[in-house]
C-alpha positions as CSV (number, residue, x, y, z in Angstrom):
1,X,45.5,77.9,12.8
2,X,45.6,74.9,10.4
3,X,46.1,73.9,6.8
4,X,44.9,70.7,5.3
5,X,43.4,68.9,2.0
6,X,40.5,66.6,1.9
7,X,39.2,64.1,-1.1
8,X,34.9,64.9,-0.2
9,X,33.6,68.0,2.0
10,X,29.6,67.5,2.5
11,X,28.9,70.7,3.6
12,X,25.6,69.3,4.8
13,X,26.4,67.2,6.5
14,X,28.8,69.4,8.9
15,X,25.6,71.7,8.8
16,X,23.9,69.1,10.5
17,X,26.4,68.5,13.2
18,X,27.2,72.4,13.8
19,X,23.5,72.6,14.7
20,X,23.1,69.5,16.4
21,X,23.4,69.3,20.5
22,X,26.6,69.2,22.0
23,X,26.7,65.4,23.9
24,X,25.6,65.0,27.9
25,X,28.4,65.7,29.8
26,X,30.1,68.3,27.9
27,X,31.2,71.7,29.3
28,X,29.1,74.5,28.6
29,X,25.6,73.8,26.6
30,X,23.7,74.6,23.6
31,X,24.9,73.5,19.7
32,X,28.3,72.1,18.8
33,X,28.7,75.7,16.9
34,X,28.3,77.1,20.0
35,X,30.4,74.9,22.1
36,X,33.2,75.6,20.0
37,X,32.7,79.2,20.3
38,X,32.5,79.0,24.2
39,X,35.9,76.9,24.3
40,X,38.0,78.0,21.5
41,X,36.6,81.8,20.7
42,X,38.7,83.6,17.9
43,X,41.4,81.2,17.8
44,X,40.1,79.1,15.0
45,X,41.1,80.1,11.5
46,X,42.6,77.7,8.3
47,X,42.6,77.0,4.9
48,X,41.2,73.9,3.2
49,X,41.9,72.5,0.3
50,X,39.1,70.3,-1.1
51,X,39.0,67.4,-4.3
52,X,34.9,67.6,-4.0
53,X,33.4,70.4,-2.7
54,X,29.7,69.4,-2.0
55,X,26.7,71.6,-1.5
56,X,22.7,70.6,-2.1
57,X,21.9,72.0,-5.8
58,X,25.1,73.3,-6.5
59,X,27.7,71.4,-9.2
60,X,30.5,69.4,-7.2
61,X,33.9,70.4,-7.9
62,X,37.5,71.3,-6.4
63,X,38.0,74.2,-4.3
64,X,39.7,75.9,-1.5
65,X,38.5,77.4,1.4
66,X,39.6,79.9,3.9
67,X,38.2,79.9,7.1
68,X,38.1,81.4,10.5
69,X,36.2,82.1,13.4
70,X,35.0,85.2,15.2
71,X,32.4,87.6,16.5
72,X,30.1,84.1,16.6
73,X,30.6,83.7,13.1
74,X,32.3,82.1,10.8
75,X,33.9,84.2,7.7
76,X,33.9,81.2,4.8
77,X,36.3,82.1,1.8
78,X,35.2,79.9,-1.2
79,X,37.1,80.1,-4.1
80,X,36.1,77.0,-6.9
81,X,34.8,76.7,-10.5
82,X,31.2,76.0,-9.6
83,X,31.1,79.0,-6.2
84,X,33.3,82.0,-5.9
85,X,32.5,84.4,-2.5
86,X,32.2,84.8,0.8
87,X,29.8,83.1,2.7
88,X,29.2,84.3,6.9
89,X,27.3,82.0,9.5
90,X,26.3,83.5,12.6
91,X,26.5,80.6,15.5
92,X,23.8,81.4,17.6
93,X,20.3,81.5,15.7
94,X,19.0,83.4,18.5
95,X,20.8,86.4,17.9
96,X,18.8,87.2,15.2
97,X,21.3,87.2,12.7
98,X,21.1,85.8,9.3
99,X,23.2,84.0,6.9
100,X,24.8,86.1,4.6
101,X,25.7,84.8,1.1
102,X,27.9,87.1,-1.1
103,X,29.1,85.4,-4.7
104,X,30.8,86.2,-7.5
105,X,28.8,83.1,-9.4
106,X,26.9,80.3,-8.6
107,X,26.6,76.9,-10.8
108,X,23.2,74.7,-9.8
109,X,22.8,71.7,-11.0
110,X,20.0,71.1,-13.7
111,X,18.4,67.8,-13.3
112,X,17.6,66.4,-16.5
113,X,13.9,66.3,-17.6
114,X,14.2,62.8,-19.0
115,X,14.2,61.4,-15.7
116,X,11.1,63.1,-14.6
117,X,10.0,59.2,-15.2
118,X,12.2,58.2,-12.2
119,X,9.7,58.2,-8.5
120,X,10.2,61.3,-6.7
121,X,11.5,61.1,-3.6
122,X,10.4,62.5,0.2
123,X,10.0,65.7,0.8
124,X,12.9,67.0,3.3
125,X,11.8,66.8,7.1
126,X,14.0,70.1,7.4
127,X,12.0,72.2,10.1
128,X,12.5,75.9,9.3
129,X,11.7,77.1,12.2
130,X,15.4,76.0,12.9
131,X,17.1,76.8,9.6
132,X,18.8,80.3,10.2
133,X,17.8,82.8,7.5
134,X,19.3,83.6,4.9
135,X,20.2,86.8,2.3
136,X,22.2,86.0,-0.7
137,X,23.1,88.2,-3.7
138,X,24.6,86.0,-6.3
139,X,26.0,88.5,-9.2
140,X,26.6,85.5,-12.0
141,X,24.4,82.5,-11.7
142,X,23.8,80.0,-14.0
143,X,21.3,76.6,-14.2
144,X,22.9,74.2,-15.7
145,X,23.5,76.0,-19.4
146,X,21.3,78.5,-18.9
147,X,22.5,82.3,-17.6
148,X,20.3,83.3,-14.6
149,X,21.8,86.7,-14.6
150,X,22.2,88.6,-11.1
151,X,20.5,86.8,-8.4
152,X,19.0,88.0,-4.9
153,X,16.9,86.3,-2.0
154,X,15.9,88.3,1.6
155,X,14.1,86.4,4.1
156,X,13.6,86.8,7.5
157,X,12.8,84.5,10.6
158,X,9.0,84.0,11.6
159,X,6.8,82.1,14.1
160,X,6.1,79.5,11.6
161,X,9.9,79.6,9.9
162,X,10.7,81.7,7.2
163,X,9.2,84.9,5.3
164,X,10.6,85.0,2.1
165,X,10.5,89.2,1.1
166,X,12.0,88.7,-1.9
167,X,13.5,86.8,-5.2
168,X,14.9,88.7,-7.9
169,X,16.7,86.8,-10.7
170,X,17.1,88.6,-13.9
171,X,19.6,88.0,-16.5
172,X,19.3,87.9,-20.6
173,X,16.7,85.4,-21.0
174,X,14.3,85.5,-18.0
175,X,13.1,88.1,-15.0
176,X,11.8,86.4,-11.8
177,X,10.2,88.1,-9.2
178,X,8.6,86.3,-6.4
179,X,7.8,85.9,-2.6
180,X,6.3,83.6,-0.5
181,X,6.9,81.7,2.9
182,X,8.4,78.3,4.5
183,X,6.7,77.3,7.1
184,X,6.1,74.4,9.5
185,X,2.3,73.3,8.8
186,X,2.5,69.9,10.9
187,X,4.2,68.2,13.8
188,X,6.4,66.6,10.9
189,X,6.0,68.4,8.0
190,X,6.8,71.7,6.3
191,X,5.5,73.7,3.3
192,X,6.8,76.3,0.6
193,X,4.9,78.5,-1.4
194,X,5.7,80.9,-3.8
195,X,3.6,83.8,-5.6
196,X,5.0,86.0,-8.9
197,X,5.9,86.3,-12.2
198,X,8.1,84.6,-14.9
199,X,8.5,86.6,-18.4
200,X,11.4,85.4,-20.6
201,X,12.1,88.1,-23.7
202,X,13.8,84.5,-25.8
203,X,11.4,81.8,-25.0
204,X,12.9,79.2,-27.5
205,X,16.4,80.1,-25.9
206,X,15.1,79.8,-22.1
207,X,13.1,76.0,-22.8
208,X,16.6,74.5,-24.8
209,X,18.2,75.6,-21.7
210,X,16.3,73.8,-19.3
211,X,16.9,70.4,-21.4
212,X,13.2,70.6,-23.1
213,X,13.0,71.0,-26.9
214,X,9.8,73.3,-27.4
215,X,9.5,72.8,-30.7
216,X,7.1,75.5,-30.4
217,X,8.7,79.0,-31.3
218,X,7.8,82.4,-29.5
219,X,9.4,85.5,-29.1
220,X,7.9,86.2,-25.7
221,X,6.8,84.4,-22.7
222,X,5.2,85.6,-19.3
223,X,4.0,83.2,-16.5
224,X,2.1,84.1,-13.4
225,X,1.9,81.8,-10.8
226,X,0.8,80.8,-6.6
227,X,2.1,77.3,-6.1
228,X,2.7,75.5,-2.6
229,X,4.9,72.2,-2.4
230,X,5.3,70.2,0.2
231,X,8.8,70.2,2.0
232,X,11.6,73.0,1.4
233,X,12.5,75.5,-1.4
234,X,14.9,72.6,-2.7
235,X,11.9,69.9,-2.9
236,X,10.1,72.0,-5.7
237,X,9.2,69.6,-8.1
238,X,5.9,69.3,-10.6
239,X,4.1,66.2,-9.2
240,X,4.2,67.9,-6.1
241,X,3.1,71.5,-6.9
242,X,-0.6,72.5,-6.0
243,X,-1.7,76.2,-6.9
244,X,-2.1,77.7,-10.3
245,X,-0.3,79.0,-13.5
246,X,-1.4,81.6,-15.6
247,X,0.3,82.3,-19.1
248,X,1.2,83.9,-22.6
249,X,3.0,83.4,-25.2
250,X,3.3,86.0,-27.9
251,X,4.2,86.1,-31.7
252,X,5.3,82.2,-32.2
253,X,4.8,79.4,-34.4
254,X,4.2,75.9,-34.4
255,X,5.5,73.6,-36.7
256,X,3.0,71.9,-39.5
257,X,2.5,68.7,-40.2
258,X,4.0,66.5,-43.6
259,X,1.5,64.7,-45.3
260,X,0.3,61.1,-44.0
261,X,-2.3,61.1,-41.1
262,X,-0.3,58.1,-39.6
263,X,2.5,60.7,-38.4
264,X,-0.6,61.6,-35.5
265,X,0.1,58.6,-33.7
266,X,3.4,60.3,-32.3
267,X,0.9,62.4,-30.2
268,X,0.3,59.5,-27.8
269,X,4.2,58.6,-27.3
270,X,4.0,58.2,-23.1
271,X,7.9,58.7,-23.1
272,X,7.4,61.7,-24.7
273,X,5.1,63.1,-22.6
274,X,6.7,65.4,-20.6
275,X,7.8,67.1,-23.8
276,X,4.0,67.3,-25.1
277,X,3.1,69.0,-22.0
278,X,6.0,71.6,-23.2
279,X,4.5,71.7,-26.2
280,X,6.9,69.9,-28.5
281,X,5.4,68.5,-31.8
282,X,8.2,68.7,-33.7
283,X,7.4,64.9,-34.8
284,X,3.4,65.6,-36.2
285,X,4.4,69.0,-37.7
286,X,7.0,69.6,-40.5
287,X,6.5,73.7,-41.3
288,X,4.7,76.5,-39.6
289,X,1.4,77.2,-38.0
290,X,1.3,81.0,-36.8
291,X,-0.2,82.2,-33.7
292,X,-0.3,85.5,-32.4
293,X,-1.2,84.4,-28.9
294,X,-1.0,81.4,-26.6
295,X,-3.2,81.9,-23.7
296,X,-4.1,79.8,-20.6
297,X,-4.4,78.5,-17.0
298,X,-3.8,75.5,-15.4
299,X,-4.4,74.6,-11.6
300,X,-2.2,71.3,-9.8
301,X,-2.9,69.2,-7.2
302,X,-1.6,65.9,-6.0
303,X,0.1,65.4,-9.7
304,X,-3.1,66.2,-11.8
305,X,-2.9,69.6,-14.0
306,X,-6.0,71.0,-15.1
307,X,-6.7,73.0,-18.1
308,X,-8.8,75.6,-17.2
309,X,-8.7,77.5,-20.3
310,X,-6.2,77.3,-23.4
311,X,-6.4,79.4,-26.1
312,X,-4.5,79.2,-29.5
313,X,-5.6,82.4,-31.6
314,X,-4.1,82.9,-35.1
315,X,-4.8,84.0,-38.7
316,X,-6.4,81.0,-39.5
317,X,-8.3,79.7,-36.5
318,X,-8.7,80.1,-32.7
319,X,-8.2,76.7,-30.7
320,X,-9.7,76.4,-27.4
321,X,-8.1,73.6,-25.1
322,X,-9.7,72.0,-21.8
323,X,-9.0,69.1,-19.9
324,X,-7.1,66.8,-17.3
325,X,-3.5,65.1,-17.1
326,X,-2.5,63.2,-14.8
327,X,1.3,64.0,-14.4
328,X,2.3,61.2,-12.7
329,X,0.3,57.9,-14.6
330,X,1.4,59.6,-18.0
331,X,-2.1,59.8,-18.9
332,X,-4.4,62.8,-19.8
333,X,-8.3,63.2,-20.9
334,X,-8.2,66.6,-23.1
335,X,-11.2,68.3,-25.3
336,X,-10.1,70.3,-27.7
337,X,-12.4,72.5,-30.3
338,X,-11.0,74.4,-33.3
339,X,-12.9,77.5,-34.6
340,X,-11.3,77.8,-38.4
341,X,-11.4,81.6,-39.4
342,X,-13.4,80.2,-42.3
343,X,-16.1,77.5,-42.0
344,X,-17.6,75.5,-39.3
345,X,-16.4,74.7,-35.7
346,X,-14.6,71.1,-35.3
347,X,-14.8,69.9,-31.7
348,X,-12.0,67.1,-31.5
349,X,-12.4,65.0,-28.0
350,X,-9.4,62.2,-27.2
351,X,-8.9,60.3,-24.4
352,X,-5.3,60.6,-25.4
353,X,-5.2,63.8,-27.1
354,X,-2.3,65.8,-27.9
355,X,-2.8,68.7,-26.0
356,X,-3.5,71.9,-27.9
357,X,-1.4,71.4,-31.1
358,X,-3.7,68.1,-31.3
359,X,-6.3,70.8,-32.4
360,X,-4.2,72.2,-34.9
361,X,-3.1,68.9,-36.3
362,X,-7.1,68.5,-37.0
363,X,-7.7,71.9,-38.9
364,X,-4.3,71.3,-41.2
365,X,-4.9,68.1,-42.5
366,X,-8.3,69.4,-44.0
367,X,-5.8,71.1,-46.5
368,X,-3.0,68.6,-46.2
369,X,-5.0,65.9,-46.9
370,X,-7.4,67.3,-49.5
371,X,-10.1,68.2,-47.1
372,X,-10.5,64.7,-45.8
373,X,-12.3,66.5,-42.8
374,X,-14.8,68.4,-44.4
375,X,-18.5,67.9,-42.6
376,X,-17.2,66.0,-39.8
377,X,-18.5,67.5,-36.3
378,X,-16.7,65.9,-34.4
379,X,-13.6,63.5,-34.1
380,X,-11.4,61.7,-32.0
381,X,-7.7,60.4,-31.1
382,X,-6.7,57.6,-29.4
């Protein structure tokens, strides 16, 4: 038994050499886990106190641990601001055990969306075919401000790594549901893919959260999706996702614009486009445009998001939306055609379009403006 305080605890990193080989040499055989099991048994137990705890996604702060060894597990006591529970890890993956995570609450660590810009970097070379599974049930999580609600993942060990039954996630704001796999697809690299549904009952609420400002207001959202990303669960990222998303959003409005066509050259701010593909305007629109319905589809690959279909229907006109961005140049080729309630069909095409609400921006300066628009077929933004 020991006591003892630290300044920095990666627990990573003493992932890494737990698993690792014990050295040539060395009595016994197998994983330095194991070793330790084989020469000490039951006779490890302490309590840590730690400055910086450190765990992949999760917030760093203080906290104190209690540990101890037995039954070829160890019994991890957290106790911190960001991770409260008890955490078990069984030594020998071969005994068909899994990781059991059991926490009072859970703070991840929300990267912010502003430095999307930044390159992304490699995908983990983690092969899961020698991760240990894991089931976690996570009662309070959160994601950076935003309340995740209760939390639960099941997986289980396959040929190719990991089956992932289940992920549950439901809380005030959102419902996830999911499954999907890990798996080893080459001599060096792995893949995660992931197949369910998203609906959020406060969209407005759910997007401020995740560091994005909308600017687009609904009541509702639901989001269907089958993506695949190269690497881990933890290497999700857009510019690597391939797969599709189908959504709706219900009952919402987008701002309209002030007067002074001039404002439409915010639609082509690069900076700003990560925000444009999350529909924020705020800048071109000043009051609101009503929609009942935001429909649509996209498919990824390789950094490229295509618009399949996109559908803006409303009082006054339905906008239809197709077109390519490429996620990762900052760059996208968009047509967009607006079918007014009342009069003709304006197709607007741009190189540089604004996505949907560039559509919208079209139909409301015809009235802004004085009808400025009246006759024209067709016209275009860059």
């Amino acid at each position: 038994s020991w006591t003892g305080r630290v300044d920095r605890l990666d627990v990573d990193g003493w992932r890494q050499l737990l698993t690792s080989s014990v050295p040539r040499g060395s009595t016994g055989g197998g994983s330095v886990a194991q070793w330790i099991d084989q020469n000490f048994g039951s006779r490890i137990s302490g309590d840590l106190e730690v400055d910086t705890l450190e765990v992949p996604g999760v917030a760093s702060a203080a906290a104190d641990l209690e540990m101890r060894f037995t039954e070829s597990q160890w019994i991890v006591s957290v106790q911190g601001s960001s991770i409260r529970g008890e955490i078990l890890l069984p030594v020998d993956k071969q005994s068909g055990r899994s990781i059991v995570v059991d926490l009072e609450h859970l703070y991840l660590v929300a990267d912010d969306p502003e430095l999307e810009a930044d390159p992304i970097s490699a995908p983990s070379q983690s092969d899961p075919r020698e991760v240990t599974p894991l089931t976690l049930l996570v009662r309070s999580l959160y994601w950076g401000d935003l309340v995740l609600g209760t939390a639960r993942l099941e997986t289980h060990a396959t040929n190719e790594g990991w089956e992932i039954e289940l992920v549950d996630i439901d809380g005030p704001d959102l419902r996830l549901q999911a499954r999907g796999d890990w798996s080893q697809v080459s001599e060096e690299l792995s893949r995660s893919r992931m197949q369910g549904r998203l609906s959020s009952r406060n969209f407005n609420r759910l997007i401020r959260a995740t560091g994005y400002q909308a600017g687009l207001q609904a009541g509702q959202a639901t989001v269907d999706f089958d993506l695949a990303w190269p690497g881990a669960l933890l290497d999700f990222s857009l510019l690597r996702l391939n797969g599709s998303l189908d959504f709706t959003l219900r009952s919402g409005n987008i701002p309209q614009a002030s007067a002074g066509a001039g404002r439409l050259l915010g639609l082509v701010s690069f900076s700003a486009l990560p925000r444009r593909l999350m529909l924020d305007f705020r800048d071109v629109f000043s009051s609101g445009f009503q929609f009942d319905t935001v429909d649509g589809r996209f498919s990824l690959a390789e950094g490229q998001a295509t618009a399949e279909r996109v559908e803006i229907a409303s009082t006054a006109a339905r906008i239809n939306l197709t077109g390519t961005t490429d996620m990762i140049a900052r760059t996208y080729d968009q047509s967009v055609v607006i079918e007014p309630v009342l009069g003709s069909t304006l197709p607007v095409i741009g190189g540089l379009a604004g996505g949907p609400v560039g559509a919208a921006a079209g139909f409301l300066l015809q009235s802004i403006l004085g009808q400025p628009l009246k006759g024209v077929s067709q016209a275009s933004y860059a």
